[in-house]
C-alpha positions in Angstrom: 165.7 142.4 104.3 165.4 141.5 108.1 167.7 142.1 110.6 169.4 138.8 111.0 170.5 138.7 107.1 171.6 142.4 107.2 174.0 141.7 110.4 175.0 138.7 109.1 176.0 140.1 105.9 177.7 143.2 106.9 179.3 141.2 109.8 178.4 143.0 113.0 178.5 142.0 116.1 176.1 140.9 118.8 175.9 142.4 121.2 175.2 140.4 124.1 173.4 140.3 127.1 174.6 140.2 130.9 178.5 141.4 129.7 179.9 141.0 133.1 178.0 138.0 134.4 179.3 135.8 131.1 182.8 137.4 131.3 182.9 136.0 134.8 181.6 132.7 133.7 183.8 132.3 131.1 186.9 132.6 133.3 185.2 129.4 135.1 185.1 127.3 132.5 188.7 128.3 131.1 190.1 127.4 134.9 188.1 124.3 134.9 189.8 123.3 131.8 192.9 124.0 133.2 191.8 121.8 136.2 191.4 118.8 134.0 194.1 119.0 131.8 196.4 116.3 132.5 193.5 113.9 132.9 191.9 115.0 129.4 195.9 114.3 127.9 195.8 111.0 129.3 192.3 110.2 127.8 193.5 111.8 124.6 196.8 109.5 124.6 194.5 106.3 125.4 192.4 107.1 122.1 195.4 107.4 120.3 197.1 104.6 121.3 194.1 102.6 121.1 193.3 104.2 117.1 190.0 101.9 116.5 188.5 102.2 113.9 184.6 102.6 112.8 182.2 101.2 114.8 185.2 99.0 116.7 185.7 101.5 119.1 185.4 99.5 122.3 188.5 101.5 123.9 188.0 104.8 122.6 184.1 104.8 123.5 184.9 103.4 127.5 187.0 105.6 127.6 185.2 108.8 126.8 182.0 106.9 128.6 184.0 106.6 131.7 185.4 110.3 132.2 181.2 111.0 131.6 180.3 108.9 134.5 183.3 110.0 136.8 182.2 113.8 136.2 178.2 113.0 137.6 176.7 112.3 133.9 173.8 110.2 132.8 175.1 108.0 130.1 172.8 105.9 127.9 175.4 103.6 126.0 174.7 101.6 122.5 172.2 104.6 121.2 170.8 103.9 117.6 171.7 100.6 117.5 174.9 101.3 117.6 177.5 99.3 120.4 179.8 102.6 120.6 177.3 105.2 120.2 176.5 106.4 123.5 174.9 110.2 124.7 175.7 111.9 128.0 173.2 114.2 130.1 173.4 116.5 132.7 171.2 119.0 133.9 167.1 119.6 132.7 165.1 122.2 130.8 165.7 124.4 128.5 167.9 125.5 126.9 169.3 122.1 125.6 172.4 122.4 124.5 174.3 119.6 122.7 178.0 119.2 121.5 179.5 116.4 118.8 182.5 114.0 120.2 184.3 111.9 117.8 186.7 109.0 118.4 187.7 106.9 115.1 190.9 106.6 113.9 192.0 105.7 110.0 193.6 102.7 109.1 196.6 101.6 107.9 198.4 104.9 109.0 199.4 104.1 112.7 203.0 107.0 113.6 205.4 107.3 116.7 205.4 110.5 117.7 208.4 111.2 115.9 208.7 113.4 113.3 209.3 111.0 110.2 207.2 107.9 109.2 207.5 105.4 112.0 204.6 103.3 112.5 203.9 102.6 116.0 202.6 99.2 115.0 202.7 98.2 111.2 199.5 98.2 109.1 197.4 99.4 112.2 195.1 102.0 112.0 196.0 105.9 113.4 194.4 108.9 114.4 195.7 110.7 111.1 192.0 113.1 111.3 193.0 113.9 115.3 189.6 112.4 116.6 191.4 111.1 119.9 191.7 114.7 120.4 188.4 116.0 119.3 186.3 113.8 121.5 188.2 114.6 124.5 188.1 118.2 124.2 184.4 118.3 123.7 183.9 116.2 127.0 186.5 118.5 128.6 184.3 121.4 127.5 181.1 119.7 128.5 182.0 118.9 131.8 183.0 122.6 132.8 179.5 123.5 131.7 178.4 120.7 133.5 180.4 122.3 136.9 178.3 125.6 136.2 174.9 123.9 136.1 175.4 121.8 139.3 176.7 125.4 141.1 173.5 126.7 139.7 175.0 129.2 138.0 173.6 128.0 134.2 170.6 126.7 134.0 169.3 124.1 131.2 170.3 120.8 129.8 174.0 120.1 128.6 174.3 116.8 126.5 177.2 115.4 124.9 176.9 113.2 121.8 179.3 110.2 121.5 179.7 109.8 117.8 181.2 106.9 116.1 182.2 106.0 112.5 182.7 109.3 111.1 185.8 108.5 108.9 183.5 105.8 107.2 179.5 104.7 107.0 179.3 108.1 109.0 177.7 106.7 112.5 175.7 109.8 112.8 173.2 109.1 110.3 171.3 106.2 112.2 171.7 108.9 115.6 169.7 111.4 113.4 167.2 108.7 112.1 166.9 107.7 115.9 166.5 111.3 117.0 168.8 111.8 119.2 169.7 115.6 118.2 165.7 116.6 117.9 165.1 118.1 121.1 168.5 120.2 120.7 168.3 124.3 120.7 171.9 124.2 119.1 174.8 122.0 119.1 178.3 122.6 119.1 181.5 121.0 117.2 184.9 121.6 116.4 188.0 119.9 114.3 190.9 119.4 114.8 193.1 121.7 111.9 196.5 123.5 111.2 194.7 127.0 111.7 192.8 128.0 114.4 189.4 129.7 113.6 185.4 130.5 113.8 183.9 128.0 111.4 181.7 129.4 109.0 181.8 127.2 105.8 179.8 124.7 104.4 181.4 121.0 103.5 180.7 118.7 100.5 177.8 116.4 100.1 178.4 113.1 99.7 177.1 109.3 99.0 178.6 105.7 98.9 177.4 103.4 97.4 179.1 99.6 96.4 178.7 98.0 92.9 178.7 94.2 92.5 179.2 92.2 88.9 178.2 88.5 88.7 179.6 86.5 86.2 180.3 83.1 84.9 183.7 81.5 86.1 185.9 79.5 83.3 189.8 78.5 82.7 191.0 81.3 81.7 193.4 79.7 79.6 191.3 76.0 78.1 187.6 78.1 77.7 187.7 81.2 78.4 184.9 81.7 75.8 182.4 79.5 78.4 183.2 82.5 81.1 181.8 86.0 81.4 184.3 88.4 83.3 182.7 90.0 86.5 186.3 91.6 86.3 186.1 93.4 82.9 182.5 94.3 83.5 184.7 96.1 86.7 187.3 97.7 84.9 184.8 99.2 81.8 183.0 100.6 84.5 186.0 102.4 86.1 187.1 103.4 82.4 183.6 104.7 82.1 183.3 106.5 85.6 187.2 108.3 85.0 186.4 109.5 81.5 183.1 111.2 82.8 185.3 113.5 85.2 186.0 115.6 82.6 182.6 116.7 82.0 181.3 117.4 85.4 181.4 120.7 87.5 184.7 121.4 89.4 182.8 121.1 92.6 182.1 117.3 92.1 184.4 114.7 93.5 184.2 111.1 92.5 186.5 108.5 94.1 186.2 104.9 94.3 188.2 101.8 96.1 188.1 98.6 94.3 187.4 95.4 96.9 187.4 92.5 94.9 188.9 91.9 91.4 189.0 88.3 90.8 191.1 86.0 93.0 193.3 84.0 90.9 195.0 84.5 87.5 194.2 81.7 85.9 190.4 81.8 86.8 188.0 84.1 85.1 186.3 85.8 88.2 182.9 85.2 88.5 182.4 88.0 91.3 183.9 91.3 91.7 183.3 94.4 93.7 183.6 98.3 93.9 183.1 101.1 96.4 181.9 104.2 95.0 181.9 107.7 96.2 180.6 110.7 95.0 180.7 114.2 96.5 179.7 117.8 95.7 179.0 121.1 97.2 175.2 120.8 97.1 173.1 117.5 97.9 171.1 118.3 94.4 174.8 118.1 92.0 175.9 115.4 94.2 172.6 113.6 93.6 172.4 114.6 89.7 176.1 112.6 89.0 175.4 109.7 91.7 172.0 109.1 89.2 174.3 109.2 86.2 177.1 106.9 87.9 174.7 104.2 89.1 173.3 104.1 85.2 176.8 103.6 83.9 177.3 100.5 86.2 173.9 99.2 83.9 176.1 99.8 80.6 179.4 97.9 82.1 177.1 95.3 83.0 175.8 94.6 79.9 178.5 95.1 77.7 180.4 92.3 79.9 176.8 90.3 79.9 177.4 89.7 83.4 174.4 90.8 86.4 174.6 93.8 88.7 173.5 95.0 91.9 173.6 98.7 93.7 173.3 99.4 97.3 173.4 102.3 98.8 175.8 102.3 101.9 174.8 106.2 102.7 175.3 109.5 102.2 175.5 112.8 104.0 174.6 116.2 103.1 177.1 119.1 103.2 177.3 121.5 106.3 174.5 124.5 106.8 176.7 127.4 108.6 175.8 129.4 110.7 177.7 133.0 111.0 175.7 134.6 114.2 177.5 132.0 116.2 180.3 132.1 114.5 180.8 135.7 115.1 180.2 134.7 118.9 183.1 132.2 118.8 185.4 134.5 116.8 184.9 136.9 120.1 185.8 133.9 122.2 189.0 132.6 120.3 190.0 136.6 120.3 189.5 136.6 124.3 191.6 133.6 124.7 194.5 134.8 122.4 196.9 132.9 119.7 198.6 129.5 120.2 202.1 129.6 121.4 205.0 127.0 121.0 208.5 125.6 122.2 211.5 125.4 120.1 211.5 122.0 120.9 208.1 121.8 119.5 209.1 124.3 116.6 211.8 121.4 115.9 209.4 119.1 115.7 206.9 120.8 113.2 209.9 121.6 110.9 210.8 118.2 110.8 207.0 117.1 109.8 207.5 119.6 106.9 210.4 118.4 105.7 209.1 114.9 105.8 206.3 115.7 104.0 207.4 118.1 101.5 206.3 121.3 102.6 207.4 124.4 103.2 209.5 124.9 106.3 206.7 127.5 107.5 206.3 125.9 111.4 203.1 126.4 113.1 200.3 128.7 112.8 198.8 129.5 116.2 197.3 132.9 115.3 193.9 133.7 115.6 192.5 133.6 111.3 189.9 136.3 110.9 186.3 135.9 110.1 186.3 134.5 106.5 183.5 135.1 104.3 181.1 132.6 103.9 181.9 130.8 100.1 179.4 129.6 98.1 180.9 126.4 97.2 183.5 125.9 99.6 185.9 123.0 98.5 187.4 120.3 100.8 186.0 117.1 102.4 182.8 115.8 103.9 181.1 114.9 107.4 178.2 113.8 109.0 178.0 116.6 111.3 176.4 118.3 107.7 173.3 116.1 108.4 173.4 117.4 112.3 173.1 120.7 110.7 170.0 120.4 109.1 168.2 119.3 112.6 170.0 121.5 114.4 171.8 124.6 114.6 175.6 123.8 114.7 177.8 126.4 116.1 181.9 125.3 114.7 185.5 126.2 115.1 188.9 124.5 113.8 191.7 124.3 116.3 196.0 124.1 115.4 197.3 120.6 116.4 199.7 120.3 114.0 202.4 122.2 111.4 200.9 124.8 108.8 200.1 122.8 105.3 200.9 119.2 107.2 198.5 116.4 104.8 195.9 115.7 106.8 194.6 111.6 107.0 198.4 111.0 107.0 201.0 109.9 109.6 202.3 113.4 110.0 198.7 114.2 111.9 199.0 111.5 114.3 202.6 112.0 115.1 201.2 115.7 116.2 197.8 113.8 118.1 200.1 112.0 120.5 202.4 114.7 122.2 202.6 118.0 123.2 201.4 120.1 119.7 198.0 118.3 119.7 197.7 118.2 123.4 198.2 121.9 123.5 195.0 122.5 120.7 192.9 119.9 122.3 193.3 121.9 125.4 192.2 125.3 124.2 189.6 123.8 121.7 187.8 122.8 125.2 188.9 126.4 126.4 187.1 127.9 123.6 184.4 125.6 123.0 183.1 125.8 127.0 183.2 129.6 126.1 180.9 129.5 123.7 178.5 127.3 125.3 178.4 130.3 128.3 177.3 132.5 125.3 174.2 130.4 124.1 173.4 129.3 127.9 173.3 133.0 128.7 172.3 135.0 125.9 168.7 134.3 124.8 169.2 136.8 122.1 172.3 134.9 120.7 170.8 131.9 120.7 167.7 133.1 118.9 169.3 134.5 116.2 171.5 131.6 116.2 168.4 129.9 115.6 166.7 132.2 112.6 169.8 131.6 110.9 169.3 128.4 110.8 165.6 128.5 109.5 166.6 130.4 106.7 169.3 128.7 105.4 167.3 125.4 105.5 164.4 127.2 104.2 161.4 124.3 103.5 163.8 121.5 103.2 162.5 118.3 104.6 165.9 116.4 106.2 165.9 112.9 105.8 168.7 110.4 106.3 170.0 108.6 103.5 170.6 105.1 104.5 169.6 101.9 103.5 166.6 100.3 106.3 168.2 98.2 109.4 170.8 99.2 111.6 174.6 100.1 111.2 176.4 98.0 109.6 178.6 96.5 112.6 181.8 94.5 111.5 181.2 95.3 107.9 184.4 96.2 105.7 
């Protein structure tokens, strides 16, 4: 067994290089922070209020872009064909450090910040996943780096990835097919959460795909028997999909939104439409039930004697962890100590849990220990999984919101747009600018942040799973 597996099984730490030089650095970037906090609120409050969702994000993007510029960044804008994709630059050589922003909000969900459901503007979309936050701390983080490397006391290349769409189509799929995060050493990422710790779990695998029946329209009521039902070839295929969930794995999730059922009642539907979603904890389950899913649409089809037609929309493959830089970050989120709150902002977590039905347990702003890493780790999906297998991706979770509070829900983006979120974006940039110091500074670190990575892809070949052509822009 080598010596990267053995620490990283028994947990040690690093030890790193140049203690008192990084300590020193460190308190830079956390005063730099501090510097910028009221302007990083304010961008923060402009993504929220602005809650665009994917690939609309004219607002949220400018807004992000702008901060870049102001702080002495390169910014290419529209990256992989993509209007809100952008990447920001500073510095040159090695090594080339990136770090994931995010900045699209969820519709329908749009909260005051109050602590019952009181939507801001009705129907409109909301930051229910706290992206307005997450984008803005990254930025905050990268421009403190940024500071060190024009004072000459870092040396390399500092980029900042502007990622849209990651709620739906997943935006960083055509940035990885572009090759945008190739030349990276390691990236880093964090997410908003209701505990604060080092990341060191994998996510689910996933793939969308939408299901189309064409049928024959008739009066429903004078000839029915001259129409063929795109509509029941629809609902046997949901019948079929929800009685095969009891004979998959645990791990496997499969979810799916129907779009078009027919129009009329008195009109048997000659077109409808489904969305489609399946998910597990490895690509090769998720791929074994998406093959038997898409067959079952063959079988609906027929037995309605209507046409069909699959496309793939995409898919994503579940997160590769990496525990040597998580240990590094647990260090960091140790130096900077637990969250602390007002009553006032006590109040207000209560209330969220009593709104919501939760316990009345407030907020958790203590440091979690290291966790083991699980084997199949349950929970939800992202795109930064396919970052993961270019790259090395270094990740934490920061508190910005009341213990057990449902996330993708109003109660998350009452939390996004005052002082609870603010307070968690802030030190999220704190500790994520710390650990960019450590894989700037420590060559060791950063190589075995790097072997870990080789091993857990092992021979994998990565490649995107997307349908040719660009994004699709101003698609629902």
């Amino acid at each position: 067994m080598n010596k990267l597996i053995l620490g990283i099984l028994m947990g040690l730490t690093l030890v790193p290089l140049n203690a008192q030089n990084k300590k020193a650095l460190k308190k830079e970037v956390i005063a730099s922070v501090e510097t910028q906090k009221d302007e990083l609120i304010t961008v923060s409050d402009k993504i929220w209020a602005a809650a665009e969702i994917a690939f609309q994000e004219k607002v949220s993007s400018q807004t992000l872009i702008d901060y870049a510029r102001a702080n002495g960044f390169d910014v290419e804008v529209g990256v992989a064909e993509t209007p809100t994709a952008f990447v920001a630059t500073y510095g040159s050589g090695k090594p080339v450090i990136g770090i994931l922003g995010e900045f699209d909000a969820l519709p329908g969900i749009s909260q005051k910040t109050v602590p019952e459901k009181t939507p801001f503007k009705e129907g409109a979309a909301g930051h229910g996943c706290g992206h307005n936050m997450y984008g803005t701390a990254s930025l905050g983080a990268a421009v403190a780096i940024k500071n060190l490397i024009a004072e000459g006391k870092l040396k390399g290349t500092l980029k900042f990835f502007g990622t849209p769409a990651e709620e739906k189509f997943f935006g960083k799929l055509w940035m990885a097919r572009a090759g945008l995060f190739d030349d990276l050493d390691a990236c880093l990422d964090w997410h908003p959460a209701d505990t604060t710790e080092a990341d060191v779990q994998s996510s689910l695998a996933l793939v969308d795909f939408k299901v189309e029946f064409f049928g024959q329209t008739a009066h429903a009521s004078a000839d029915p028997w001259n129409g063929r039902s795109a509509s029941d070839a629809l609902e046997l295929y949901t019948h079929g999909i929800n009685s095969f969930r009891e004979h998959v794995k645990p791990t496997v999730r499969i979810h799916y939104h129907i779009q078009d059922g027919g129009q009329v009642v008195n009109v048997v539907p000659d077109y409808s439409r489904i969305w489609v979603r399946v998910r597990d904890t490895k690509r090769e389950g998720m791929n074994e039930v998406y093959e038997h899913v898409r067959k079952m649409a063959e079988g609906a089809a027929i037995m309605a004697d209507v046409d069909y037609e699959i496309n793939l929309i995409s898919g994503i493959h579940e997160i590769l962890p990496n525990r040597a830089g998580g240990v590094a970050v647990q260090e960091n989120l140790e130096t900077l100590g637990p969250l602390s709150y007002t009553s006032e902002e006590l109040d207000f977590a209560y209330k969220i849990q009593e709104a919501t039905s939760k316990p009345k347990l407030g907020i958790n702003g203590k440091i979690t220990p290291l966790k083991p890493t699980a084997e199949h780790p349950m929970g939800g999906s992202t795109d930064v999984g396919d970052v993961s297998f270019l790259v090395p991706v270094v990740r934490l979770g920061v508190t910005v919101a009341p213990e057990g509070t449902p996330w993708h829900s109003w109660a998350v983006v009452a939390c996004g747009g005052m002082s609870i979120g603010h307070k968690g974006m802030v030190y999220a940039a704190k500790a994520l600018s710390m650990s960019m110091v450590d894989l700037f500074t420590d060559s060791k670190l950063l190589q075995e942040v790097k072997d870990e990575f080789k091993m857990r892809k092992g021979d994998y070949q990565y490649s995107p799973m997307l349908p040719p052509g660009p994004p699709p822009i101003g698609e629902e």
